[in-house]
C-alpha positions in Angstrom: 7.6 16.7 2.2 4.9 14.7 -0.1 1.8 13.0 1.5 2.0 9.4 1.8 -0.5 7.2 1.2 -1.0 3.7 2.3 -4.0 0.7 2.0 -5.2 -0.7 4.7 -8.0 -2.6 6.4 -10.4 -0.3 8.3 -12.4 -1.6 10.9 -15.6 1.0 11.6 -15.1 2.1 15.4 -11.9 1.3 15.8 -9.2 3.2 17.1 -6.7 4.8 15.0 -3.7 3.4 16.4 -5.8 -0.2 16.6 -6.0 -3.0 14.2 -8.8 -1.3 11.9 -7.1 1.9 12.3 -5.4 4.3 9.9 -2.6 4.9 12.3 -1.9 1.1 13.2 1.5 -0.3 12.4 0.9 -4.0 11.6 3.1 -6.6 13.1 6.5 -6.8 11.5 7.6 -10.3 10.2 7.5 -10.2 6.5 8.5 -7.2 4.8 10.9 -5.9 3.0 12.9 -3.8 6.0 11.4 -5.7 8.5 13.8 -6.3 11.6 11.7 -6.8 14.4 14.4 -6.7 16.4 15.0 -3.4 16.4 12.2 -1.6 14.9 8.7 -1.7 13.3 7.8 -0.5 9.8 4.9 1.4 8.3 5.1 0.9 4.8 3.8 4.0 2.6 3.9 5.0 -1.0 4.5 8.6 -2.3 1.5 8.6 -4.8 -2.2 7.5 -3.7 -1.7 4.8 -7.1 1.4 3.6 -6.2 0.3 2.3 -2.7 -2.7 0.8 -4.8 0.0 -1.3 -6.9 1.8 -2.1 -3.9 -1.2 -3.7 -2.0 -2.6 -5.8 -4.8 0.3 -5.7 -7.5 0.0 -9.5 -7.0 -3.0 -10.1 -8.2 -3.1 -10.6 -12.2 -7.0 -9.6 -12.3 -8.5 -7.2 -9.9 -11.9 -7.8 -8.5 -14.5 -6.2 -5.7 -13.3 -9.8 -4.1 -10.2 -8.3 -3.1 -11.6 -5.3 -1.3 -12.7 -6.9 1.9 -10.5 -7.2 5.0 -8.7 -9.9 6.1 -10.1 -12.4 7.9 -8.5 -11.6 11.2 -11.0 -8.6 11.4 -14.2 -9.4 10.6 -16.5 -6.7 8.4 -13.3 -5.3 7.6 -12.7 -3.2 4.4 -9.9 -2.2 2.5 -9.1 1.9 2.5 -7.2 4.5 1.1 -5.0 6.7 3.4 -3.4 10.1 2.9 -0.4 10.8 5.7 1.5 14.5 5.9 5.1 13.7 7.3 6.9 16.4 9.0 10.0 17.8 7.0 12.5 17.2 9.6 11.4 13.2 9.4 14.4 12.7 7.0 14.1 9.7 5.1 17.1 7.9 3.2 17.0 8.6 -0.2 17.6 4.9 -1.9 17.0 6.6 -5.5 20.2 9.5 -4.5 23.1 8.3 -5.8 25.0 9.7 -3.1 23.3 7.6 -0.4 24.0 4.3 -2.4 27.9 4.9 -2.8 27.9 5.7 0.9 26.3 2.8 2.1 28.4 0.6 -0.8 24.8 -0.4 -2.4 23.8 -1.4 -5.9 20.3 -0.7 -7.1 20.1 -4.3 -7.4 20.8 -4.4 -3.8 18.0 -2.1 -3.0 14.9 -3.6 -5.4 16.4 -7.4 -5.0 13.3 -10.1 -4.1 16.1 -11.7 -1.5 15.2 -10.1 1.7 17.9 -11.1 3.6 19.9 -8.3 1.9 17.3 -5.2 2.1 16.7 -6.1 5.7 20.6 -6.1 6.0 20.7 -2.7 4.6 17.8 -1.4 6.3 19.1 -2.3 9.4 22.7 -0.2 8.7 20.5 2.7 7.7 18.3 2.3 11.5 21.5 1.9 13.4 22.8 5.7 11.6 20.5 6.8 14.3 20.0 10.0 11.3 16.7 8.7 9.6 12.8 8.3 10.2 13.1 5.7 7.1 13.9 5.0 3.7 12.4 5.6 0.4 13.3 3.7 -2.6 11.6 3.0 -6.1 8.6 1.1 -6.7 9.2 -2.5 -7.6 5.9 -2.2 -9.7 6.8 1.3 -11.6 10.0 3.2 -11.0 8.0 6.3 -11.1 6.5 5.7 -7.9 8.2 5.9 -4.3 7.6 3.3 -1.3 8.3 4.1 2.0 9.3 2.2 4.9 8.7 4.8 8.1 10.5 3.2 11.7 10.0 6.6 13.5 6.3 7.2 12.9 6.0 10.2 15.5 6.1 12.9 12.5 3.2 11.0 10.6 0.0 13.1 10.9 -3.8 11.5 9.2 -5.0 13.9 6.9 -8.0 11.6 5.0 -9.1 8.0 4.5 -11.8 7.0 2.1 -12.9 2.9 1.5 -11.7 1.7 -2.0 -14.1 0.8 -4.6 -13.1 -1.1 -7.5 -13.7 2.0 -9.4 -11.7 4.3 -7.3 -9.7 6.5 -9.6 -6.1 5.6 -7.7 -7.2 1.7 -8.5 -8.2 2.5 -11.9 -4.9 4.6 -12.5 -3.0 1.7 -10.9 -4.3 -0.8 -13.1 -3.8 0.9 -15.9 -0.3 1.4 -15.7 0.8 -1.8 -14.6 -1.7 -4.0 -16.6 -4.1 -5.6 -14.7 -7.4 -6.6 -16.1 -10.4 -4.8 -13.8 -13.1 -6.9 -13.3 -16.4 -5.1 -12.1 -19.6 -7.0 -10.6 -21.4 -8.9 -13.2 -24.4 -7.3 -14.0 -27.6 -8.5 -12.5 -29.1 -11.2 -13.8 -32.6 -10.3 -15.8 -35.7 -10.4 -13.5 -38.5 -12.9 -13.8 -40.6 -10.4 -15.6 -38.0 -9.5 -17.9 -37.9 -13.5 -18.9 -38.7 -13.7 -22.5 -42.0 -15.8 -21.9 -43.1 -13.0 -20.0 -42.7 -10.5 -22.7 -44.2 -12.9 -25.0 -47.6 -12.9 -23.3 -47.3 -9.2 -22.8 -47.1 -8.7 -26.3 
């Protein structure tokens, strides 16, 4: 099995499994498999870029501004995650032909925006009582893989690092979907760099 990789907010000092933590599943509510319900999801990427795109494909222009943590947790910073998931967490292969005629899915069905159908279809694939989750194709580049993990018990941390704006997974994720990467302005010239201060010292 392939590390994962996910962005989240990391809180210094808290617990793994706590809101600031690598290990925390957020509340479920708005994603695509959510059914709270029934289960929660940790959503994952198969490439350290492709969670990148996933966490701010949204934004057209990517700046330091979007690095910081929400503002549910103060002093908060956005981080990189790497996961190992054990091989007998089997996850339902969305991108396998196979799995889509047995579950009578389209890819349509799979990457639609309507999220009352992927939560449908998520749900089926829970209640097969076979799967730890299910991994599809990226909605940014179908070269990447996003995961959406319900049985989380076979999810070990191996590293986290804080991003940067010039973190080579942002930098490879903006480059292949298109976003224009903004860095901090440079500094502004110092009083004694003013040009009626060079004057007088020449």
């Amino acid at each position: 099995m392939p590390d994962l990789y996910r962005v989240f907010p990391f809180l210094a000092n808290a617990p793994h499994d706590e809101p600031g933590g690598p290990l925390h599943i957020p509340p479920s509510g708005g994603g695509r498999l959510d059914n709270p319900d029934l289960f929660s999801v940790l959503y994952l990427g198969d490439s350290a870029a492709g969670a990148v795109a996933e966490a701010f494909g949204r934004f057209p222009e990517w700046t330091p501004a979007m690095l910081p943590g929400p503002a549910a947790l103060p002093g908060s910073i956005r981080a990189l995650a790497r996961y190992r998931l054990r091989d007998e967490s089997l996850l339902c292969d969305l991108d396998d032909p196979r799995q889509l005629l047995a579950l009578a899915l389209r890819p349509s069905d799979v990457v639609s925006r309507d999220y009352t159908r992927t939560r449908a279809w998520a749900r089926r694939i829970y209640l097969q009582r076979a799967w730890a989750g299910a991994r599809w194709w990226s909605y940014y580049d179908p070269r990447w893989a996003s995961v959406g993990l319900w049985a989380t018990a076979g999810l070990t941390l191996k590293h986290f690092e804080p991003l940067g704006i010039d973190h080579p997974a942002l930098l490879e994720a903006g480059g292949i979907i298109l976003r224009r990467i903004v860095r901090t302005p440079p500094r502004s010239r110092r009083a004694t760099d003013s040009p009626a201060r060079r004057h007088r010292r020449d």
